[in-house]
C-alpha positions in Angstrom: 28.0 82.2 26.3 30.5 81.0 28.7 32.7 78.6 27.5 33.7 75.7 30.4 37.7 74.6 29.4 37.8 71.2 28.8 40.5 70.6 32.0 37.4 71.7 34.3 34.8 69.5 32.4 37.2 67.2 33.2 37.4 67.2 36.9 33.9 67.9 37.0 33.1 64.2 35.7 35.9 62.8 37.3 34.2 63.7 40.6 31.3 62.4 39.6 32.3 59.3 38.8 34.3 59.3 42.4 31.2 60.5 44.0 29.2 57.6 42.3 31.5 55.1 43.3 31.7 55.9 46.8 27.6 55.0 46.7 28.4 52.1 45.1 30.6 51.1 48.1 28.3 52.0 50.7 25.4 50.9 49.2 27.5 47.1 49.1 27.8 47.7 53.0 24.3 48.4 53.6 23.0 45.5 51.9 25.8 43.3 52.6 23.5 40.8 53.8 21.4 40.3 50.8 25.2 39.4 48.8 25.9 36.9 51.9 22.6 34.7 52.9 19.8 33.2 50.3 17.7 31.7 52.2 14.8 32.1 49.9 16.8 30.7 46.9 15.3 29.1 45.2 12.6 28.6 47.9 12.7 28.6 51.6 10.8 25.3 52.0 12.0 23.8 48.4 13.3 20.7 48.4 11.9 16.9 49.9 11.6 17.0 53.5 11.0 13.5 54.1 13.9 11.6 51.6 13.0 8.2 51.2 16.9 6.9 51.8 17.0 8.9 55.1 15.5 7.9 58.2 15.5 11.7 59.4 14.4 12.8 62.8 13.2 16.3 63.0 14.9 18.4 65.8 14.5 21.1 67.8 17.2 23.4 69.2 16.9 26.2 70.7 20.2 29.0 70.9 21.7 30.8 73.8 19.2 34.1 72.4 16.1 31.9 72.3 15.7 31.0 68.9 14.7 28.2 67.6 16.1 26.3 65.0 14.9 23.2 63.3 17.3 20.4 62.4 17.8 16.4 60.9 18.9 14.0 63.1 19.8 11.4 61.3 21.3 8.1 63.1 23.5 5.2 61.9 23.8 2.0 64.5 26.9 1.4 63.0 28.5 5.1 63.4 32.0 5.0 64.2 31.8 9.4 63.6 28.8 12.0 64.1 29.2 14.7 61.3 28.3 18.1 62.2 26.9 19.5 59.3 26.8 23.5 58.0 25.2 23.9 54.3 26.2 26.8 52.1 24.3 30.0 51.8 21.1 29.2 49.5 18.7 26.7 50.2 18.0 24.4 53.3 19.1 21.3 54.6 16.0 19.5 52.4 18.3 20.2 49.2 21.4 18.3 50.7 19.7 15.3 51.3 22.4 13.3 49.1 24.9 14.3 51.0 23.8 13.4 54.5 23.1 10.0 52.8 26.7 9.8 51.6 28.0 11.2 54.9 25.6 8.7 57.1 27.0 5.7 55.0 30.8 6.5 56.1 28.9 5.3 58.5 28.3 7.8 60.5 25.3 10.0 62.6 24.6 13.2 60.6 23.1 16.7 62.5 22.3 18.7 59.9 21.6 22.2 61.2 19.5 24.7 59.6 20.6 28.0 60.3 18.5 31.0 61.3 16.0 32.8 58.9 16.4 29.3 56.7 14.0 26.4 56.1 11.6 26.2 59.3 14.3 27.9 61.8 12.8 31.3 63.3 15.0 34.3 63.3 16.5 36.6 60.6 20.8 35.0 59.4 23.9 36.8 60.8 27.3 36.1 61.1 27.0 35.6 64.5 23.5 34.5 64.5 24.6 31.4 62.7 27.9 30.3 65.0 25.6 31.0 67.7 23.6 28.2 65.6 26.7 26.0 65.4 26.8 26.0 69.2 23.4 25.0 69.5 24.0 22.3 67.2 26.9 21.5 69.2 25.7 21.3 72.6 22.7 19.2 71.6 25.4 16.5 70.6 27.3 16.6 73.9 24.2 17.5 76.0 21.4 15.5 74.9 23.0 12.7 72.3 25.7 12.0 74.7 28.3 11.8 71.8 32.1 12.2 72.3 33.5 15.6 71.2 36.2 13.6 69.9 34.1 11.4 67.5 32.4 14.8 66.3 33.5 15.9 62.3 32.8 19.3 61.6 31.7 19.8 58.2 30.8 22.7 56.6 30.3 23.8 52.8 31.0 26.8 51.0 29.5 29.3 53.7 29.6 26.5 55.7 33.3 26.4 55.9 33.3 29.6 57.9 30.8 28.2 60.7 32.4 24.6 60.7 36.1 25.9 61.0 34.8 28.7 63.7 33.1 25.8 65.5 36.1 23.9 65.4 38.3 27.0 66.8 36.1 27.2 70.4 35.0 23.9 70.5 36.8 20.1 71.0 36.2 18.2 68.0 37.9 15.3 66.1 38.4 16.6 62.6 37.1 19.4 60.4 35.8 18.9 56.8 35.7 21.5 54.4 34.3 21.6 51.1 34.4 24.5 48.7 36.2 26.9 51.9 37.4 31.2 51.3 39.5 32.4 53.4 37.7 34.8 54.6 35.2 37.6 53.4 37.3 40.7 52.7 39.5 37.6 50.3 36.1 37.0 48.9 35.0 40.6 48.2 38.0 40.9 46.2 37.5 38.2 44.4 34.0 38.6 43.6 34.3 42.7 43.1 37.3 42.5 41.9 36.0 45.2 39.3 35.4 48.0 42.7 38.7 48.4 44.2 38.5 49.0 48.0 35.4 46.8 48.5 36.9 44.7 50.9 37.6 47.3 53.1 33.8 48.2 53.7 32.4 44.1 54.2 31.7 43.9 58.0 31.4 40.5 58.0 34.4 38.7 58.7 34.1 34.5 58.2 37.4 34.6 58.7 38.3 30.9 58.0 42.2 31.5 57.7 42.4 33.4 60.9 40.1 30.3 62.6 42.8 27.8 61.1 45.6 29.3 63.3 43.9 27.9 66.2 42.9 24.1 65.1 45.4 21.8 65.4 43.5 19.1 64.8 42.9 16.6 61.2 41.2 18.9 57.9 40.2 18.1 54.8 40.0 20.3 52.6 37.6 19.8 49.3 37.4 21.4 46.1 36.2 21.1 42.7 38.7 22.3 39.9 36.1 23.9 38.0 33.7 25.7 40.9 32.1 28.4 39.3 30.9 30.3 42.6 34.1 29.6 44.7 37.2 29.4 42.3 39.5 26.9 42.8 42.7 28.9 44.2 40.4 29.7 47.6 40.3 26.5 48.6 44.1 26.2 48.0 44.9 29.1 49.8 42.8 27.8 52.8 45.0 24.1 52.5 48.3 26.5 52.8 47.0 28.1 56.1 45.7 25.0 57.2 48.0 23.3 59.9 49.5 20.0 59.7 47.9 17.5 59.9 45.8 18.6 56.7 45.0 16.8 53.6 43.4 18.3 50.4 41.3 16.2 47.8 41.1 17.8 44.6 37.7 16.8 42.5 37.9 17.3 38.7 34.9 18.7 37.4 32.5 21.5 37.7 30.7 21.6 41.3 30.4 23.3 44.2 28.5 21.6 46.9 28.5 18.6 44.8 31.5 16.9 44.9 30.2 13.7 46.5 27.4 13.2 43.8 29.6 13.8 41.2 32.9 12.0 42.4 31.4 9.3 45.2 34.0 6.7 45.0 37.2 9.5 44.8 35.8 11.2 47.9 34.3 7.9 49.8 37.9 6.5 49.5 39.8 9.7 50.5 37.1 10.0 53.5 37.9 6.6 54.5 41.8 7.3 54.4 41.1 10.1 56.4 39.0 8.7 58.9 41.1 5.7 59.3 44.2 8.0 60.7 42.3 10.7 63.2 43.9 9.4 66.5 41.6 6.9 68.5 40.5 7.3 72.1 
């Protein structure tokens, strides 16, 4: 009987174990997706689609590939801004209905676009399948609304923060909100895998929001709850600190993520006001 030394049984298993973390890794890039969009989470069509405190106009846009994505319009006569809005990465725009309403009463018109592969829009989510979205959302404003690009807010949560801050990078807006923001996705993977060193290496997908931020030179608010259990509270600082002047940065306390205008209304409608009352007027 042949006797394996221990030093060998050793390196066998250590292979192994580096063999069944490179899977690991690659199996992350393959379904990178599935950690990224939920559109089906916790139902594609959950949520009210006709909210009685929100006279919302169903849309149709249609993106420079052909697909077609379904949207709120949702008009205020006495709109001094029109907020661009990009929801986070589960659900639909049917779950945000409170914050379109706090948005609207600013006052101001909210477009809340539903991104591809969510809700009732056709097509299958990307990175670049949803700023291609954005833009859609976009040029419906300027092309068929008529709106000022300067009176345009683009506001984006949590995933959202990518799309609105990319938005805001190729196209003239006023001002850029973000609430619950990451720098970008390799920052993410890190944070999130912080247990599978090297993950960020193998993400694809970029949402590179600090990169984005080195091209607008134009108002941001940054959001964040202190206690966010999907998007800790340090992101959204580092975002602030790569953020260029001018830049201001409300800090909620509490436990939220996409919330922090139904759990703090009057802390956020007043530092909204303050910060709409000093973008530059044309």
């Amino acid at each position: 009987m042949t006797v394996v030394p221990i030093r060998q049984r050793m390196l066998r298993l250590l292979i192994y174990a580096l063999i069944g973390y490179l899977l690991v890794l690659v199996l992350l890039r393959i379904f990178e997706a599935r950690f990224v969009f939920f559109p089906d989470y916790p139902g594609r069509l959950a949520g009210d689609w006709h909210p009685r405190n929100l006279a919302v106009q169903d849309t149709w846009l249609t993106c420079s590939d052909g697909t077609k994505l379904h949207a709120w319009w949702i008009p205020n006569e006495k709109a001094k801004f029109t907020f661009l809005a990009f929801h986070g990465n589960a659900g639909n725009i049917a779950d945000r209905a409170p914050i379109y309403e706090f948005l609207r009463d600013a006052p101001g018109n909210v477009l809340a676009v539903e991104y591809r592969g969510y809700g009732h829009s056709e097509g299958k989510p990307s990175e670049a399948g949803i700023y291609g979205d954005a833009d859609a959302g976009y040029q419906y404003l300027i092309n068929v609304k008529h709106i000022d690009p300067h009176s345009i807010i683009s506001f984006g949560q949590s995933l959202g923060t990518a799309v609105a801050a990319h938005l805001a990078a190729q196209h003239q807006v006023g001002a850029v909100m973000l609430e619950a923001p990451f720098p970008s996705a390799s920052r993410l993977a890190k944070v999130i895998f912080r247990f599978l060193p090297g993950s960020s290496l193998l993400v694809r997908g970029q949402f590179d929001t600090h990169a984005r931020l080195q091209e607008i030179r134009i108002p941001i608010l940054i959001v964040h709850c202190r206690q966010d259990s999907v998007l800790p509270f340090e992101l959204g600082q580092e975002v602030y600190a790569a953020a260029n002047e001018p830049k201001t940065f409300l800090e909620i306390n509490g436990s939220c993520h996409e919330e922090a205008s139904i759990i703090a209304p009057e802390k956020y409608r007043a530092a909204l006001q303050n910060f709409l009352n000093d973008l530059p007027r044309r």
